[in-house]
C-alpha positions as CSV (number, residue, x, y, z in Angstrom):
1,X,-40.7,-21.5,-10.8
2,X,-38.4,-22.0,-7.8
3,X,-39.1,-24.8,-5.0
4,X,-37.3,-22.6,-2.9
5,X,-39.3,-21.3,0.2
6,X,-38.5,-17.8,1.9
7,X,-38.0,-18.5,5.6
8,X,-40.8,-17.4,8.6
9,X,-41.1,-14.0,10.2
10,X,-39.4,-14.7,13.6
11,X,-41.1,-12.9,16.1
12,X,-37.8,-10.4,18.1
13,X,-38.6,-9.2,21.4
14,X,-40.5,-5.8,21.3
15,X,-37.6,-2.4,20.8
16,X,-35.3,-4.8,19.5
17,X,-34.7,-2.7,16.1
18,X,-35.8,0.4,17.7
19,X,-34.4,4.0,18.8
20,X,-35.6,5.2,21.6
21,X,-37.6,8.8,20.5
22,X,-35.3,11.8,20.6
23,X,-35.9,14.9,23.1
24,X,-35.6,17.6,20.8
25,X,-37.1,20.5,22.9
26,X,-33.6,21.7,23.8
27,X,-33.2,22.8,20.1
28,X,-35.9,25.0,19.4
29,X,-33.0,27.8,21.7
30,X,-30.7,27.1,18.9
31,X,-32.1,29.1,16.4
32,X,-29.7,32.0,17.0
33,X,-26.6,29.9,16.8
34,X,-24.6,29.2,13.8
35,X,-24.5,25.9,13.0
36,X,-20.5,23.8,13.0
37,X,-19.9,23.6,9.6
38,X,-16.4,21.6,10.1
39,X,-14.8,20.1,12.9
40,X,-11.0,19.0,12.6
41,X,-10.5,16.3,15.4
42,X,-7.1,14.8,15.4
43,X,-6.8,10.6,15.3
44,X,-4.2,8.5,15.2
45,X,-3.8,4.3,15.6
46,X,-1.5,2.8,17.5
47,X,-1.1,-0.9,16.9
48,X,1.8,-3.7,17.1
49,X,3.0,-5.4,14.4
50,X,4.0,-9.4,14.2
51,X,5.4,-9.9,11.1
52,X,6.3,-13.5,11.0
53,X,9.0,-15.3,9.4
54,X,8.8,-14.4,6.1
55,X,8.3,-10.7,6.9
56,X,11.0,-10.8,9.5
57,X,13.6,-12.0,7.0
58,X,12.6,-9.3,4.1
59,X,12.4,-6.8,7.3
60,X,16.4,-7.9,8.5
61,X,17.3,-7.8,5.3
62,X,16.5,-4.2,3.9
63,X,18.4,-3.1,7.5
64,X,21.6,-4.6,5.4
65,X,20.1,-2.5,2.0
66,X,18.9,-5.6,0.5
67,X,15.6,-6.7,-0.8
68,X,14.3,-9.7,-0.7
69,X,11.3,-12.4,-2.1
70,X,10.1,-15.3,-2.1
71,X,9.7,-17.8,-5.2
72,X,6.3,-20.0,-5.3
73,X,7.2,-23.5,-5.7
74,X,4.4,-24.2,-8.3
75,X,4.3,-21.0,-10.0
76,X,8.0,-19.8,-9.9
77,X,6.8,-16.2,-9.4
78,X,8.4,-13.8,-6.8
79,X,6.5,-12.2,-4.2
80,X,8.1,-9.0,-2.3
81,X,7.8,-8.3,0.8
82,X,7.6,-12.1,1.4
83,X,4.4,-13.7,3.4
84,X,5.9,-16.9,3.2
85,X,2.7,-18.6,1.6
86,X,2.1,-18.0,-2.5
87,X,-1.3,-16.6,-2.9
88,X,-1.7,-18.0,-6.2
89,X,-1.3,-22.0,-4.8
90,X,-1.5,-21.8,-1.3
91,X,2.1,-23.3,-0.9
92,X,5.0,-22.1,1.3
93,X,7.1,-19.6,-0.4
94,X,10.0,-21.4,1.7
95,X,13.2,-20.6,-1.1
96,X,14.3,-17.1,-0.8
97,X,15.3,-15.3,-3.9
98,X,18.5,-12.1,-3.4
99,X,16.7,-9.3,-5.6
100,X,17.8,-6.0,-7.5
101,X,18.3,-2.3,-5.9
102,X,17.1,-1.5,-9.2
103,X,13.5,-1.4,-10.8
104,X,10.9,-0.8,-13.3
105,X,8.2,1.8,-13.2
106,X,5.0,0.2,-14.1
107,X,2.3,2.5,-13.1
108,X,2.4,5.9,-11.7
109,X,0.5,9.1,-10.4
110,X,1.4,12.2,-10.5
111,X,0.4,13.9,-7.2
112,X,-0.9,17.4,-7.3
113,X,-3.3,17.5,-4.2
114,X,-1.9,18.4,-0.5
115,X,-3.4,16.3,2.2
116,X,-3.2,16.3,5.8
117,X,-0.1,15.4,6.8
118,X,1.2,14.7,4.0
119,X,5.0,15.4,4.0
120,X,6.0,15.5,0.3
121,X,6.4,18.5,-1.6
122,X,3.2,18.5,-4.3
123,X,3.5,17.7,-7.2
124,X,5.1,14.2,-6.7
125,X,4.9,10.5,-8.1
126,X,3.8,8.1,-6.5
127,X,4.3,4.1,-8.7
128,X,4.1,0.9,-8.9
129,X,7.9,0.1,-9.2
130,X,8.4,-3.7,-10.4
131,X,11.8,-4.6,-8.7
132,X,14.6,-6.5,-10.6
133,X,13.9,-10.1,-9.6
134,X,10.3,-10.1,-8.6
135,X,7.1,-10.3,-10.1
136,X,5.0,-7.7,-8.2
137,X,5.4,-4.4,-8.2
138,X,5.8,-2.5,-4.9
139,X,4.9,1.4,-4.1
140,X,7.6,4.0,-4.2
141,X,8.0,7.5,-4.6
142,X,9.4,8.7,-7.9
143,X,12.5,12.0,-7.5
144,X,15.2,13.6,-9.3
145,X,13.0,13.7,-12.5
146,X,10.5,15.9,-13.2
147,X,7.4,14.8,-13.1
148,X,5.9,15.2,-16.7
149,X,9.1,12.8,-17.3
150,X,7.9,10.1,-15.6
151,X,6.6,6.9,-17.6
152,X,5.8,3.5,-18.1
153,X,9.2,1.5,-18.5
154,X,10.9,4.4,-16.5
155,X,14.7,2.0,-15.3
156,X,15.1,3.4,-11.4
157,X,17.6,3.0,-8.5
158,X,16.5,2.6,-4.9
159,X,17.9,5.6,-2.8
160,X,18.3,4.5,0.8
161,X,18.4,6.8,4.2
162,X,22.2,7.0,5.5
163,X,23.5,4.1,6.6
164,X,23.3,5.0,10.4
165,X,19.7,5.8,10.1
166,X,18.9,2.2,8.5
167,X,16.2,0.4,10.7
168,X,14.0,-2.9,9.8
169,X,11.4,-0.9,7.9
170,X,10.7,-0.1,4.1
171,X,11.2,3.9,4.7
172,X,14.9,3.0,4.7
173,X,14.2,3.4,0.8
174,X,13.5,7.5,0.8
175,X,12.5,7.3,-3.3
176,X,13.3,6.0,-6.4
177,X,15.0,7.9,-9.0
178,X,16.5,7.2,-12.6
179,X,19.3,5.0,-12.9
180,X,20.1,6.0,-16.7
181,X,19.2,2.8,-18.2
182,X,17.4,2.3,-21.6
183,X,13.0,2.3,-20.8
184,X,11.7,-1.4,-20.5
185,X,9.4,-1.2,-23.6
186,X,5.6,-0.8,-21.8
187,X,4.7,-3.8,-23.8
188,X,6.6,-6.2,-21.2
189,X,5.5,-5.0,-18.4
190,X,1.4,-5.5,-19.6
191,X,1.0,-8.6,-17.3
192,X,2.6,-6.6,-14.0
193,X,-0.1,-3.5,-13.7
């Protein structure tokens, strides 16, 4: 048995977790109307991002078409994009580590759903790409393959926009696509998914 007392009632001021009552005597004219079954309201967030210095450094850096981590001074693993503090140990990430344009499919999905706005042709691949030098995967779309060719171990080259259109984002990488190395065998890549 427990020694462990539940709390008093506390007394809240009268309506305090009440609705007021509803004035439904407009609705009984309703009858005759059909009823919305779907309303498409358009929504969009606008919001400023401040990326710090980690960030800013990965972000500066894939405007030159490199990628860039960070290494964790107690773990030695290498996070991508960079927050500048490991989240295994807590510790600045403060040695940056030059990575690969190159990577390793690690997980995937094969798209075959439209959605709103959605801008890729369906079916596509969307994966969890471990880049060369780094020890978390990153999203990316999967092309130039079909998809039922996609797989675990997949070797793939970045493919960036031209370099006039390079900015300080990670769109500057349009996809992924295979590079023509051998497959990384599934069985290193267990402790990355």
């Amino acid at each position: 048995m427990s020694d462990i007392q539940e709390p008093a009632p506390i007394d809240l001021p009268e309506g305090l977790w009440s609705q007021p009552s509803v004035d439904t005597s407009a609705l009984d004219g309703l009858d005759e109307v059909e009823a919305v079954q779907l309303i498409n309201t358009p929504a969009k967030f606008v919001y400023d991002y401040t990326p710090g210095i980690a960030r800013t450094r990965f972000l500066r850096a894939i405007a030159e078409k490199r990628l860039v981590g960070q290494r964790c001074p107690e773990t030695g693993m290498v996070y991508v994009p960079p927050s500048g503090v490991s989240p295994i140990s807590g510790l600045p990430t403060l040695e940056e580590v030059e990575l690969g344009l190159d990577g390793t499919v690690v997980s995937y999905c094969i798209v075959n759903l439209d959605f709103t706005g959605n801008a890729q042709e369906i079916p596509y691949v969307s994966a969890l790409i471990l880049v060369d030098g780094s020890d978390i995967p990153i999203y990316g779309l999967v092309r130039e393959i079909p998809t039922d060719e996609v797989r675990t171990g997949l070797r793939l080259k970045s493919v960036w926009v031209e370099p006039d259109e390079m900015t300080t984002s990670f769109e500057n990488i349009k996809w992924w696509a295979p590079n023509g190395e051998p497959d990384v065998p599934a069985s290193d890549l267990v402790g990355y998914v």
